[in-house]
PLY file of the C-alpha trace (Angstrom):
ply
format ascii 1.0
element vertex 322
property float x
property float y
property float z
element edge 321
property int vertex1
property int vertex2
end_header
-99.77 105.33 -180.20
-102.53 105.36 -177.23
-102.81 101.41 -177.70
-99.20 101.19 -177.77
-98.08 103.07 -174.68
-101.36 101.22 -172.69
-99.64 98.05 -173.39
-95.64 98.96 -172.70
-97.52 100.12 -169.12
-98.96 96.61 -169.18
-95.92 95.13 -169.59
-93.84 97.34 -166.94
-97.04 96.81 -164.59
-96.48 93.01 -164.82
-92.94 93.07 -164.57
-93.00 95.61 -161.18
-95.50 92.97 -159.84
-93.38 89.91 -160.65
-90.41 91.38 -159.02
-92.42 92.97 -156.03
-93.15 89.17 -155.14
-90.61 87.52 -155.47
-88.71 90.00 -153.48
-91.27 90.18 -150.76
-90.71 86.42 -150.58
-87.10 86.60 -150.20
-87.34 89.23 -147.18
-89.98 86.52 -145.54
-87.73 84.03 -145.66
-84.64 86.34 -144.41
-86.56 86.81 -141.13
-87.77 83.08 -140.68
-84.62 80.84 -142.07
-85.29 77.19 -141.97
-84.57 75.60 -138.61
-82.42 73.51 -140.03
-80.06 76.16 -141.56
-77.30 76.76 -139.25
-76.97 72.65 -138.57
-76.55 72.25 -142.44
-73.77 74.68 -142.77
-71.95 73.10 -139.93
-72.44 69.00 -141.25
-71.38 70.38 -144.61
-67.99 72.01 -142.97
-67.42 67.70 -141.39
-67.76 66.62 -144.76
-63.98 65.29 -146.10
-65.71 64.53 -149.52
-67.75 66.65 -152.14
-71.15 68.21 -151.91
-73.27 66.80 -154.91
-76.59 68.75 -155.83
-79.00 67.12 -157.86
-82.64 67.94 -158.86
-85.01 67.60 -162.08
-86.11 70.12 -164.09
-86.02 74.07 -162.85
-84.78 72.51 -159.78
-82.29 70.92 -161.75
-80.63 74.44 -162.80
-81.11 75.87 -159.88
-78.98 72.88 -158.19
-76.33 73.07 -160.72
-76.04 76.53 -160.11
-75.61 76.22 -156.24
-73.06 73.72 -157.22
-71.06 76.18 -159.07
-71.47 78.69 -156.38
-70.21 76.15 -153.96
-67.40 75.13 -155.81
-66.43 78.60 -156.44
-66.29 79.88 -153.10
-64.38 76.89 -151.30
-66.47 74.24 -150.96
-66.24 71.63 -153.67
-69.02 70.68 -154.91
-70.81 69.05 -158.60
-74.34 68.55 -160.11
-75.23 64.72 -160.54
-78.46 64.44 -163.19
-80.57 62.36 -161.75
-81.33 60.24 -164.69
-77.58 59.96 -165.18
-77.45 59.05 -161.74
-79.61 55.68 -162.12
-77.72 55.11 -165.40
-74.04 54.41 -163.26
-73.66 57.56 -161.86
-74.39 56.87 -158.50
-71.02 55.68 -158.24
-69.58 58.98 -158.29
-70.82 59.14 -154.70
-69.21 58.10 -151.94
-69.72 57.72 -148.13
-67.64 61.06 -147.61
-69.48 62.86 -149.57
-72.67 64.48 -148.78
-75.97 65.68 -150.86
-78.26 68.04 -151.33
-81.50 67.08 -153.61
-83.84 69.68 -154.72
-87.82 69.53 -155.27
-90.30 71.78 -154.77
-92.59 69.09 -154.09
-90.59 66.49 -152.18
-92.30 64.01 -154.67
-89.67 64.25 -157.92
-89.63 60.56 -158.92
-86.68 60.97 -161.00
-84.81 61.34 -156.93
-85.46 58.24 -155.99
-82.72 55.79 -156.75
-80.59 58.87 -155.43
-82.57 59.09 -152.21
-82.56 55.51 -151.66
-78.68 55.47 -152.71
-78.01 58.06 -149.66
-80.16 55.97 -147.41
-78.53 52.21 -148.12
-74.92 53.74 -147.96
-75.46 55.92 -144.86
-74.45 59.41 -146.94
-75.66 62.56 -145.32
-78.68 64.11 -147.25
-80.27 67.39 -146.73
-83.79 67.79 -148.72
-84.70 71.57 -149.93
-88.62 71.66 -150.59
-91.60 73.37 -150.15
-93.51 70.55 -148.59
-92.21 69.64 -145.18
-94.03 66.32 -145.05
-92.79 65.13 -148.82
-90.94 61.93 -149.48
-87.62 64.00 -149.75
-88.38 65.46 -146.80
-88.90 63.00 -144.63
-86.41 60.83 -145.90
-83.88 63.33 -145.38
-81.31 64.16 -142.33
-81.21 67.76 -142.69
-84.47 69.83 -144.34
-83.85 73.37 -145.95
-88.18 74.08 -146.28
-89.11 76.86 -147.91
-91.69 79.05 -147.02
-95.05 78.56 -148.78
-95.59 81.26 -150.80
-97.87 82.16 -154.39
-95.45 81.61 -157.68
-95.59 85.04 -159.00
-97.20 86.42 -162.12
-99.74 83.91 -163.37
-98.83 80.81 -160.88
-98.37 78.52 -163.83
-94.68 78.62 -164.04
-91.92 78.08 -160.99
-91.10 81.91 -160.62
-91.17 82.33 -156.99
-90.05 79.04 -155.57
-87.23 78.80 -157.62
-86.31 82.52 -156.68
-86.34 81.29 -153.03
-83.86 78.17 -153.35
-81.46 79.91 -155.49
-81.38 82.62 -152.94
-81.17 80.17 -150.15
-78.61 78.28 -151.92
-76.69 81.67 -152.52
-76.83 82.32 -148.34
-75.62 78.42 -147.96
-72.58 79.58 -149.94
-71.83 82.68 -148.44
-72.04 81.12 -144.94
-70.04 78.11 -145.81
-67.36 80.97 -147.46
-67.59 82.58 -144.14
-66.92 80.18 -141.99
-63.94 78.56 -143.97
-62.06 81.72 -143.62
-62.43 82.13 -147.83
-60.69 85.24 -148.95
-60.34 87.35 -152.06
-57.21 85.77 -153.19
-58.81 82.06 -152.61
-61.54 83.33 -154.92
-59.18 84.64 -157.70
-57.54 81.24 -158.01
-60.80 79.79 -159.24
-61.50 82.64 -161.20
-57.94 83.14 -162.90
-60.09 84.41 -166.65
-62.62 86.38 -164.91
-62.66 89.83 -164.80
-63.82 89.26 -161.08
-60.57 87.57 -160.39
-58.67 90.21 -162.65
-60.11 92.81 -159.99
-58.85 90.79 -157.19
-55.19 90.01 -158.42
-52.68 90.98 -155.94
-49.50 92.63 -156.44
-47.10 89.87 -156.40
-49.55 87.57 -158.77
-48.48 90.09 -161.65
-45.06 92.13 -160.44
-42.00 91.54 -162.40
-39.47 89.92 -159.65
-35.59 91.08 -158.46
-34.07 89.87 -161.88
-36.48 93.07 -163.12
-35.16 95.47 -161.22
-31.89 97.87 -162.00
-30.17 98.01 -159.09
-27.91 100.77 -158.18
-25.86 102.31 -155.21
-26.12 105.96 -154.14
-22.38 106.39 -155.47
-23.07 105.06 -158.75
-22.39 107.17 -161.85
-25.22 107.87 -164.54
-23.37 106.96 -167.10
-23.28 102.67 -165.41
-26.91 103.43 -164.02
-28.44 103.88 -167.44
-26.85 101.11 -169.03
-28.50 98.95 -166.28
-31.37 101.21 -166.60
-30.88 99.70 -170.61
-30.56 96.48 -170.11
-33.89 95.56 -167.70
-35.75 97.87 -170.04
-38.21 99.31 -167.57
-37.60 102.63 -167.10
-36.12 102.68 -163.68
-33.45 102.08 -161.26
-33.71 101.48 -158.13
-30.88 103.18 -155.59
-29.95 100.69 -152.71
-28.06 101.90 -150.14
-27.45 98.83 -147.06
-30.08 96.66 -148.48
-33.00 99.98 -147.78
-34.41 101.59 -150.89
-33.80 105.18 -150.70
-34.96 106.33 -154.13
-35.45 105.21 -157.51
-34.43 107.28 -160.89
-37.26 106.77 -163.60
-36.85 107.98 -166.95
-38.52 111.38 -165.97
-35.78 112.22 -163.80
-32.65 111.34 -166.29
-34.52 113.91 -168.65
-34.98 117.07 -165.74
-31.49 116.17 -164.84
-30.25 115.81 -168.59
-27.81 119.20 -168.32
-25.86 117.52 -164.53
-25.85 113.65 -165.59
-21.91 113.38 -166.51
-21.13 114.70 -163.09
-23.76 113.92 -160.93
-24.00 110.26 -158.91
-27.05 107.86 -158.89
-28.05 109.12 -155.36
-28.25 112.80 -156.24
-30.16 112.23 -159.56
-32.74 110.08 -157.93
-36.46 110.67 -156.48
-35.93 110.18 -152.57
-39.36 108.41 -150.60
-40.73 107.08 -154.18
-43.89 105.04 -153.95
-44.06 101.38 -153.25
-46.55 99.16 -152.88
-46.29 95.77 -150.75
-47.14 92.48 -152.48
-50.22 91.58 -150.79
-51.57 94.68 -151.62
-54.80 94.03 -154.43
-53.70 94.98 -157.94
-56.30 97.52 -158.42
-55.49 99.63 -155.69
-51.70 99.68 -156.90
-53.36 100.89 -159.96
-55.07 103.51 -158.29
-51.50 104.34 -156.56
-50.01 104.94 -160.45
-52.99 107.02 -161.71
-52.34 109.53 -158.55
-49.41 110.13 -158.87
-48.99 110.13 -162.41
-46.19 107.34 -162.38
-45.88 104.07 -164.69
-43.74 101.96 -162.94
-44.07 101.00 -158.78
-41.36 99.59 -156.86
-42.80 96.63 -154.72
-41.50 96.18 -151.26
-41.77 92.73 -148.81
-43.32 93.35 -145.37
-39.71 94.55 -144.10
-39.61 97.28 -146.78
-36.68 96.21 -148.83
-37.66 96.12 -152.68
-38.84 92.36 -154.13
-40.05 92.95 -157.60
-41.66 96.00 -160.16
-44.99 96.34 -161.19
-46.10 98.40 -164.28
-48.97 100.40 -165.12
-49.25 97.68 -168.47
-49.12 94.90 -166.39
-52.25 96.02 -165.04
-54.06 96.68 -168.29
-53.03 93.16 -169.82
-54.39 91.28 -166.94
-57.95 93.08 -167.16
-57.24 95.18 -163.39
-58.69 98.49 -164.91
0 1
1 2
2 3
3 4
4 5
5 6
6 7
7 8
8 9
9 10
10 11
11 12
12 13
13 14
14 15
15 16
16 17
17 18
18 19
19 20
20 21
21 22
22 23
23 24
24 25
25 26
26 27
27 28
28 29
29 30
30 31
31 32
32 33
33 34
34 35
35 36
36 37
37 38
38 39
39 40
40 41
41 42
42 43
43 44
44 45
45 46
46 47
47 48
48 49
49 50
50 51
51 52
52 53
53 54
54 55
55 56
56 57
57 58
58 59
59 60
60 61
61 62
62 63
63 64
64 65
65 66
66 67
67 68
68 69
69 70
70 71
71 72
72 73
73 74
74 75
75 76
76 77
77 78
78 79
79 80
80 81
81 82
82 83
83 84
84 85
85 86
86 87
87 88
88 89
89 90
90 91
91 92
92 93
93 94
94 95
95 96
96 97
97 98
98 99
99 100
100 101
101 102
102 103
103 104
104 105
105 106
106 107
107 108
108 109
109 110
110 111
111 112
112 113
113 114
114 115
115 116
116 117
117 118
118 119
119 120
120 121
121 122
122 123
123 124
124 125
125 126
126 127
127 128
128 129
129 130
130 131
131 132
132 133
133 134
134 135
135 136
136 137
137 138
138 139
139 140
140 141
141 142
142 143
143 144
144 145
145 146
146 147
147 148
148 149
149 150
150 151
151 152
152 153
153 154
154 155
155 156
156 157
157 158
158 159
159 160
160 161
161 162
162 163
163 164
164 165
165 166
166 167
167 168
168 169
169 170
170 171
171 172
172 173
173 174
174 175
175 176
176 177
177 178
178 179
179 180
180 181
181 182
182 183
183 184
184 185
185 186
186 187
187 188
188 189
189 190
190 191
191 192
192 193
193 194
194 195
195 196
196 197
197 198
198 199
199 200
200 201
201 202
202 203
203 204
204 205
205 206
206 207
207 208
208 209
209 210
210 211
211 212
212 213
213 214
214 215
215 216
216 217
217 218
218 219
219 220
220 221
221 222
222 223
223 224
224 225
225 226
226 227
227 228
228 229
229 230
230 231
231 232
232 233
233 234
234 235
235 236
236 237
237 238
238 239
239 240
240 241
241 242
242 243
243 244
244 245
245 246
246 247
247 248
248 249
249 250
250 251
251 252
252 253
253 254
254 255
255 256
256 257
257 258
258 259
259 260
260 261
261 262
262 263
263 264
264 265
265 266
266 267
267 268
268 269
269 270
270 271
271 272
272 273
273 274
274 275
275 276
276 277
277 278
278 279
279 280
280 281
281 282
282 283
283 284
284 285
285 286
286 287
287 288
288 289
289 290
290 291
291 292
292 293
293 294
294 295
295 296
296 297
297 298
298 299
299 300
300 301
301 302
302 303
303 304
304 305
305 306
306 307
307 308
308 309
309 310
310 311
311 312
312 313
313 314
314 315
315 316
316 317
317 318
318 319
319 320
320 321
């Protein structure tokens, strides 16, 4: 048992270490971004084509995941293998597109037809390396360098480096997003299965529209206002009076008013000020709305107030909002 708990402390000791490093890398290259940064972000925002990433190996992955990022977020972008790329695939490049090629040594000979591609054509490069004066480099328009520092644990394997450009590629992203104005609904249309995107719906992605909606005047008996109530099948009518929404009558209040509904009108019978929601509004707050008050079923109003649409508490569920 001794032996055993000596080595789990080993193994947490290592861990802690790894993590300390590659950390304390990151928040070194926070405070000291490459020069080059901000002038990348704004040549990328010219660009009318794609951004194509390409690298070999670890860099490889960590290029197709900045891709993925990028593409996600509102700037297109795709990975390009380099071997694939001096197999025909250079032709997926044009002159309005720009690239970003990733080595940690600048000397990745698997980059070359790429790099010499970008330089015959005249297509906007920017090199991410470790070693400023590398071929990449220097053959380059725009350099993202990262900052020398020890690969973490036992040096043999890219931890640290790798740590860096993904990071760095992440903060390329997020200040491309930025700048393009890219907002939570822009990010749920490329994320439609996600449960990211789920969380992000808005209202009038998942409302029922008017044709849901039992509409009703204040004068109205019961008797017609639950056979409309019947016939939409959601549990609620909503009382119009001059095209303004003055209450609803939910299934709740037909059975507190059971005793008065042959002699009562729609207007007296229903809920006056319900709760509504406004289309924009993000799914999972509407949610919230329901919970709090204990309701099922939410009128949704346009910007003007008058009613557009219901949304139900299942709605939410089935798209993945809770």
């Amino acid at each position: 048992m001794p032996d055993q708990i000596a080595a789990r402390d080993k193994i947490l000791t290592t861990a802690s270490q790894v993590l300390e490093q590659e950390g304390n890398a990151l928040l070194r290259m926070s405070e000291n971004l490459p020069d080059d940064f901000a002038p990348a972000v704004e040549r990328i925002l010219q660009i009318k084509g794609r951004i194509i990433l390409s690298g070999i190996g670890k860099s490889g992955h960590i290029a197709r995941k900045i891709a993925s990022t990028l593409a996600s977020t509102g700037t297109p972008a795709y990975f390009v293998h380099p071997a694939e790329a001096s197999h025909g695939d250079l032709g997926m490049i044009t002159q309005d597109d720009l690239c970003i090629l990733l080595s940690n040594s600048g000397e990745t000979s698997e980059l070359g037809d790429l790099i010499r591609h970008t330089r015959r054509f005249s297509i906007p490069m920017i090199g991410m390396s470790s070693k400023a004066e590398s071929t990449l480099m220097r053959a380059a328009d725009l350099c993202l360098t990262l900052p020398q520092e020890r690969e973490a644990g036992s040096g043999i394997a890219p931890t640290t480096s790798t740590t860096m450009a993904l990071a760095l590629g992440d903060a390329l992203a997020m200040a491309l997003m930025e700048q393009r104005g890219f907002l939570s609904e822009h990010f749920r249309t490329y994320h439609p299965g996600g449960k990211l995107g789920a969380q992000l719906a808005l209202v009038h992605q998942l409302m029922h529209g008017p044709e849901a909606m039992a509409v009703v005047g204040p004068d109205t008996d019961m008797q017609e206002t639950m056979l409309k109530m019947g016939e939409k099948g959601f549990g609620l009518a909503c009382v119009i009076d001059d095209g303004e929404l003055v209450g609803v009558i939910s299934d709740g209040d037909l059975r507190r008013n059971i005793q008065y509904l042959n002699t009562r009108s729609a207007g007296e019978v229903a809920t006056r000020s319900p709760k509504t929601v406004p289309t924009d509004m993000m799914a999972a707050e509407a949610l919230a709305v329901m919970n709090d008050n204990k309701i099922t079923v939410l009128v949704v109003v346009d910007k003007g107030g008058a009613p557009v649409g219901l949304l139900r508490v299942n709605d939410c569920l089935r798209a993945g909002v809770a």
